[in-house]
C-alpha positions as CSV (number, residue, x, y, z in Angstrom):
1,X,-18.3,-4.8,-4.8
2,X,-17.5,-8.0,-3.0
3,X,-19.4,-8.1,0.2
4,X,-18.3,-11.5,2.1
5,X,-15.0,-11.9,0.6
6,X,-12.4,-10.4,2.5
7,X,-12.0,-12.2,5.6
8,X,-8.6,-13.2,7.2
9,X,-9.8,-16.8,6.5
10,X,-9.8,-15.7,2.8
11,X,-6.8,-14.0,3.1
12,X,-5.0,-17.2,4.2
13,X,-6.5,-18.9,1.5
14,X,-5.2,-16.6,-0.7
15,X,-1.7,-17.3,0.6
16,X,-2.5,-20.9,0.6
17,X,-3.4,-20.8,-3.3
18,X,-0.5,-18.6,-4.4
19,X,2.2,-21.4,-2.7
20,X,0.5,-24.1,-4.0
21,X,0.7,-22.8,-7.5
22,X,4.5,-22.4,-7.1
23,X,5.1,-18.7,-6.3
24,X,7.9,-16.9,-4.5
25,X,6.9,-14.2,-2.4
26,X,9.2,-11.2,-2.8
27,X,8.8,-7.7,-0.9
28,X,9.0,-4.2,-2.9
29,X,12.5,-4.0,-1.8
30,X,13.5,-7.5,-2.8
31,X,11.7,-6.9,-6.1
32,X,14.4,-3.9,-7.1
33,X,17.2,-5.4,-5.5
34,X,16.5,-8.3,-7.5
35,X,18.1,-8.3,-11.3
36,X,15.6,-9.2,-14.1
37,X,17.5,-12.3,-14.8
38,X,17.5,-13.9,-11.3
39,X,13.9,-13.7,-10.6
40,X,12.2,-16.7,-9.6
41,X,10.1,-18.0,-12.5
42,X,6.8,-17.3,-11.0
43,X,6.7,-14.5,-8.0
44,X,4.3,-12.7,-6.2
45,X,5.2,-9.5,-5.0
46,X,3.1,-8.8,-1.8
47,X,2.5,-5.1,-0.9
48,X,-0.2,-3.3,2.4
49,X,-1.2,-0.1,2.2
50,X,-2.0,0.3,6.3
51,X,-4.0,3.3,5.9
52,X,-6.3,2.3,9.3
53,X,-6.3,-0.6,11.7
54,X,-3.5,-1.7,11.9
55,X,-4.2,-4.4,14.0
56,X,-5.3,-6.3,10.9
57,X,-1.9,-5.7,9.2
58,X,-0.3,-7.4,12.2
59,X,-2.5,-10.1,11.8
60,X,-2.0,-10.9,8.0
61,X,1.8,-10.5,9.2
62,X,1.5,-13.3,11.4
63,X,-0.3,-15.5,8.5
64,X,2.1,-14.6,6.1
65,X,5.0,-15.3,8.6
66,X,4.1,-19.0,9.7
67,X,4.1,-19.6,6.2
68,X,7.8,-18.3,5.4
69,X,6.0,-15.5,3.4
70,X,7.6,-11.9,3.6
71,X,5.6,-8.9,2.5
72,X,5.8,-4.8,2.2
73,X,3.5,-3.3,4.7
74,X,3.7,0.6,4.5
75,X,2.3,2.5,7.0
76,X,0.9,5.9,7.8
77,X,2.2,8.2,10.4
78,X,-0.7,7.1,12.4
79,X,-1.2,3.9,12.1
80,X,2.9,3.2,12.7
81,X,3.8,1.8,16.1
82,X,7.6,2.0,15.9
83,X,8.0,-1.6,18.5
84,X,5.4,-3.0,16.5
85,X,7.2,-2.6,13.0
86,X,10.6,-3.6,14.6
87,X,8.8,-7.2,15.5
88,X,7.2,-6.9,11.8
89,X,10.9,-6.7,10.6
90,X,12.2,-9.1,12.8
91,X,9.3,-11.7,11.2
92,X,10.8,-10.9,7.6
93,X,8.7,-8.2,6.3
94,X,9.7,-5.0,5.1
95,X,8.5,-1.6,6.9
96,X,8.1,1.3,5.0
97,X,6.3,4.9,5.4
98,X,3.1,5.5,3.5
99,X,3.8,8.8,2.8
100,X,0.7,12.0,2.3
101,X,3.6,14.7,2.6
102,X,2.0,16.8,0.1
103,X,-1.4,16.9,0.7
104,X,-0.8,17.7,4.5
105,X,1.0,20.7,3.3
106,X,-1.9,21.8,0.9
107,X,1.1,21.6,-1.7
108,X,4.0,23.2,-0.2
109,X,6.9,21.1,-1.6
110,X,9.3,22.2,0.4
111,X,7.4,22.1,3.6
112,X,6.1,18.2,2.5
113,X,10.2,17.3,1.9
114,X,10.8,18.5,5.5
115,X,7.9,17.1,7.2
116,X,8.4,13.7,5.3
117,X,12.3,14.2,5.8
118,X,11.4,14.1,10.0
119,X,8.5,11.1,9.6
120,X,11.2,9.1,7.7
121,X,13.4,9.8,10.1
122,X,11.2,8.9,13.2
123,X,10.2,5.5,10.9
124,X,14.0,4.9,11.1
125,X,14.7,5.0,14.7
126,X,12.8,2.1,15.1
127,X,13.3,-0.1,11.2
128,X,15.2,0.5,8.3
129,X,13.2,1.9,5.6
130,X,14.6,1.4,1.8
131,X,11.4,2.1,-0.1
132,X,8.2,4.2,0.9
133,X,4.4,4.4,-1.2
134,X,2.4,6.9,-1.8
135,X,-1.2,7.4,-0.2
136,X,-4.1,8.6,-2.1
137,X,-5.6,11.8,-0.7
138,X,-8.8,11.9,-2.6
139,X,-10.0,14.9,-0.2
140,X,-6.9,17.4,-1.7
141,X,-6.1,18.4,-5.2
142,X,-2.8,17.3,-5.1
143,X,-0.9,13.7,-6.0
144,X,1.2,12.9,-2.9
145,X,4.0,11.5,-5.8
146,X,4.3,15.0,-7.2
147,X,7.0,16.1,-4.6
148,X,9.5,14.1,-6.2
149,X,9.0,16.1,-9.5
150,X,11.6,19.0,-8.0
151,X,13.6,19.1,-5.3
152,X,15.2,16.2,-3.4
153,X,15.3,12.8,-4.9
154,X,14.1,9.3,-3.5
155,X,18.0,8.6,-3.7
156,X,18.7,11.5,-1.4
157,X,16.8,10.1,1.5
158,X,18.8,7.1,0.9
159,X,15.7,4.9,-0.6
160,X,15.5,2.3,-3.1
161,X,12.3,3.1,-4.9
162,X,8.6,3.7,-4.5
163,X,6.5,1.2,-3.9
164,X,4.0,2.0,-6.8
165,X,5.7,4.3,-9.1
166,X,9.1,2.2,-9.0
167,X,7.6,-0.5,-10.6
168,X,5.8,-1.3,-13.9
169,X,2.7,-3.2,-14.5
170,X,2.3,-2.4,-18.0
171,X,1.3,-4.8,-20.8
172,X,4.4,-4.2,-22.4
173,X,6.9,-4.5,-19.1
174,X,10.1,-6.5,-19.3
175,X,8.5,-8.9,-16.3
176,X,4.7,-8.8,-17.4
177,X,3.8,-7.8,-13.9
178,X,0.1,-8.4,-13.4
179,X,-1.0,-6.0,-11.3
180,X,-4.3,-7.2,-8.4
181,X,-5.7,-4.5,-5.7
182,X,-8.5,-4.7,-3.5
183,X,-9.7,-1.1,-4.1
184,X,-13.4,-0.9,-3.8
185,X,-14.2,-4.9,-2.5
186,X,-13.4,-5.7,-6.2
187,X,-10.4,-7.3,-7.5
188,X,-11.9,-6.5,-11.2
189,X,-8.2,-7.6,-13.2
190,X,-8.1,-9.4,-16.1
191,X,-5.9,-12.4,-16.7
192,X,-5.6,-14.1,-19.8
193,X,-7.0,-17.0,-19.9
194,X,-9.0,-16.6,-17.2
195,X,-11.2,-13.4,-17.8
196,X,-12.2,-10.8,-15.3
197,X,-11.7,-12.2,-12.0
198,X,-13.7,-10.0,-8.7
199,X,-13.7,-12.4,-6.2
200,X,-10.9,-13.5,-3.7
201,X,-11.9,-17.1,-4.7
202,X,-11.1,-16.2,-8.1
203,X,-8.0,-15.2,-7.8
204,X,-7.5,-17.9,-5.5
205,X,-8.1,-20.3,-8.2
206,X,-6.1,-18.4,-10.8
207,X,-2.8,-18.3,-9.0
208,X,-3.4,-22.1,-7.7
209,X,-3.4,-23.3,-11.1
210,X,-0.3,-20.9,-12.2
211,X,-2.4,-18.6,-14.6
212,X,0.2,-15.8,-14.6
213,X,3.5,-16.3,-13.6
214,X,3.9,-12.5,-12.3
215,X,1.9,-10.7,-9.7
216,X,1.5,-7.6,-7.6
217,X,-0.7,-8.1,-4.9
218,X,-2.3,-4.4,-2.9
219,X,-4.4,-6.1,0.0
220,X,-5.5,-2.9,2.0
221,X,-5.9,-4.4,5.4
222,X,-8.5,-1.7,6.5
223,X,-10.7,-3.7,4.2
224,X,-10.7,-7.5,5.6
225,X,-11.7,-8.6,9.0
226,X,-12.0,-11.3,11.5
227,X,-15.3,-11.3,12.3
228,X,-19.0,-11.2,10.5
229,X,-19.9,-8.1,12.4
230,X,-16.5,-6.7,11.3
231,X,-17.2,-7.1,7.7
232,X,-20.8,-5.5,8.3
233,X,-19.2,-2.7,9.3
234,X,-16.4,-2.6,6.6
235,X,-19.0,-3.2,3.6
236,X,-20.6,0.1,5.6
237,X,-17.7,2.1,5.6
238,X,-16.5,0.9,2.5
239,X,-20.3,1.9,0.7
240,X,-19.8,5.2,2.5
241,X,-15.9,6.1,0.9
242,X,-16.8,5.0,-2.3
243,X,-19.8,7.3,-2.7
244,X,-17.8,10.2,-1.6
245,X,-15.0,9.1,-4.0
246,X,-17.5,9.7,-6.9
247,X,-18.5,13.0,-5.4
248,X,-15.1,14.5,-5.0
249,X,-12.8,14.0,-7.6
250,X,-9.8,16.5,-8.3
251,X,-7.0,16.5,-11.3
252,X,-4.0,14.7,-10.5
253,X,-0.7,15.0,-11.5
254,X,0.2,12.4,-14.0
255,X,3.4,10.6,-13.4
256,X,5.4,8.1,-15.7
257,X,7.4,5.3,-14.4
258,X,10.6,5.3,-13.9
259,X,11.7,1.1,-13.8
260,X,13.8,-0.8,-11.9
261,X,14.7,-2.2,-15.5
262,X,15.3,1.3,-17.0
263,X,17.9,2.2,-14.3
264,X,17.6,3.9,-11.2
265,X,14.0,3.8,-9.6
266,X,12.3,6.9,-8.7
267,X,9.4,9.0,-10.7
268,X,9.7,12.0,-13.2
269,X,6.6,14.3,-14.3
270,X,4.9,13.6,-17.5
271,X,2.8,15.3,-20.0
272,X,1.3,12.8,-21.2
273,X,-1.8,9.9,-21.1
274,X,-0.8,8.4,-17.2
275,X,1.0,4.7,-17.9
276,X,-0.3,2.0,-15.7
277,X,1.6,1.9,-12.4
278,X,0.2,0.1,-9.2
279,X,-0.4,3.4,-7.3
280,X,-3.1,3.6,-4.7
281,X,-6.7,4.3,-6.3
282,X,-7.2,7.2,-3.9
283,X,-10.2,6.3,-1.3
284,X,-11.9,8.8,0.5
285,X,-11.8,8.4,4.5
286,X,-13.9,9.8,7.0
287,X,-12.6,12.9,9.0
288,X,-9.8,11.7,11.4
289,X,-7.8,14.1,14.1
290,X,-4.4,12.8,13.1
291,X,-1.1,13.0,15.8
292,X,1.3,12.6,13.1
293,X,5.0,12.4,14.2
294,X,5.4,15.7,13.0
295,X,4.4,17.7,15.7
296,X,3.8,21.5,13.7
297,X,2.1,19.8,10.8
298,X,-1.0,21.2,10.0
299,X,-4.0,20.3,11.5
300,X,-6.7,19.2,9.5
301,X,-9.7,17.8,11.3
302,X,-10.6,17.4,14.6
303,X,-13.4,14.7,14.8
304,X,-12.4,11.4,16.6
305,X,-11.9,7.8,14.8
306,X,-14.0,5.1,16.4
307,X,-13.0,1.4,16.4
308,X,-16.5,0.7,15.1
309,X,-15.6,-3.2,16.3
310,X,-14.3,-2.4,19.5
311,X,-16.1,0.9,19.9
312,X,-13.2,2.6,21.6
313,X,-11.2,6.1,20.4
314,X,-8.6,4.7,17.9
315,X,-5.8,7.0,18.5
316,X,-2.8,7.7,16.9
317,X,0.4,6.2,18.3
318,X,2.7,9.0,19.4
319,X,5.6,6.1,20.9
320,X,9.5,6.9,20.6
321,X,12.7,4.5,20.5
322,X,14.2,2.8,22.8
């Protein structure tokens, strides 16, 4: 674990490095709109997971945006603030829902597709929403993807892909995607030719010098921060999740990857050894009281997330359209 590397400083740096070294930045959506033939010759595609203060994915917006950089940033149900994803969009990015359909239903398929039928549907009175990710629920047994194994598909709801299970990172994919995540404060991907890399300088350095011509980026903006008494408390909070990670661990559905390559995106169940896809590592959070858009979803816990920067109730936002 990384403890003084993931500052917004760092994060720029990071941007910095990767433009330098001659990469286009694509978004999920760009990536599978994109034919294999015309992609640029070296790309990054940049994905965020906003699974908590969101204020930091606005932030990495803004960086990302002065530098005529367009990324994904999927967000929960509450950390979405519809006006605030419309003046994402209208920066470049692409919005989509970070969906946990499954788990909030205890595994009721049908209830998750009609509770994440009426979040999609809330996302999309404020943004257009063509692709949606996946959230890891280390807390429940079940794999958020597995709702798409029966039922509805991702081309019923009128969506391009998923952001993780979509795409291939394989060895063996057509684009050698090289797949990088900030899961646990530790980069920890190899590149050829450059080893192991764990730091954000490393990876810095790597794609400043061009060391792999295809990347997918996860930068989880829950873990960076503006200030040192931020990261304090993130190196806390992040000690904290990843012990209980190692003390609750649950079977997961395996699921194979469906590429944009192999035809139409979207995820079918699979018997075997799980392929490597840039899905979420599932992290486990603390006990939030949740106000998700869905108002007769279940509740689940009803302790209260504290800004532990600000120190002030961060509450879910419960805003409608215009």
């Amino acid at each position: 674990m990384q403890y003084v590397d993931f500052s917004i400083r760092q994060y720029e740096r990071l941007l910095d490095a990767a433009l330098a070294g001659g990469y286009e930045f694509l978004t999920v959506r760009d990536y599978l709109l994109t034919d294999e033939n015309e992609l640029p010759e070296r790309f990054v595609i940049m994905r965020h997971d906003v699974d908590r203060r969101a204020e930091l994915s606005y932030a990495m917006a803004n960086a990302e945006a002065v530098r005529g950089i367009s990324a994904t940033h999927y967000f929960r149900t509450y950390t979405f603030d519809g006006p605030e994803a419309r003046r994402l969009v209208d920066m470049g990015h692409e919005v989509g829902y970070h969906y946990e359909d499954l788990s909030k239903t205890r595994g009721d398929v049908d209830a998750a597709h009609e509770r994440f039928a009426e979040n999609l549907e809330a996302f999309r009175a404020f943004v257009p929403v063509d692709t949606v990710c996946a959230h890891g629920s280390p807390l429940s047994p079940q794999h958020n993807a597995s709702m798409w194994e029966d039922g509805p598909s991702l081309e019923s709801y009128g969506l391009m892909g998923e952001g993780a299970y979509s795409i291939d990172t394989g060895r063996n994919s057509t684009d050698d995607l090289r797949y990088i995540s900030d899961t646990g404060r530790d980069w920890n991907v190899e590149v050829d030719g450059w080893g192991t890399l764990h730091s954000t300088d490393g990876v810095a350095e790597m794609l400043e010098a061009g060391g792999h011509p295809h990347i997918y980026v996860l930068a989880h903006p829950g873990r960076w921060s503006h200030t040192r008494r931020g990261m304090a408390h993130r190196i806390a909070w992040d000690l904290a999740a990843e012990s209980a990670k190692a003390a609750v661990k649950y079977p997961k559905t395996v699921i194979r990857t469906v590429t944009r390559q192999g035809g139409v995106p979207g995820l079918i169940p699979s018997s075997g050894s799980e392929e490597s896809t840039p899905a979420e590592k599932p992290v486990a959070e603390p006990a939030t009281a949740e106000n998700v858009l869905v108002e007769n979803a279940p509740v689940e816990d009803a302790t209260e997330s504290v800004d532990a920067e600000s120190q002030t109730p961060s509450d879910p936002v419960t805003q409608t359209a215009d």
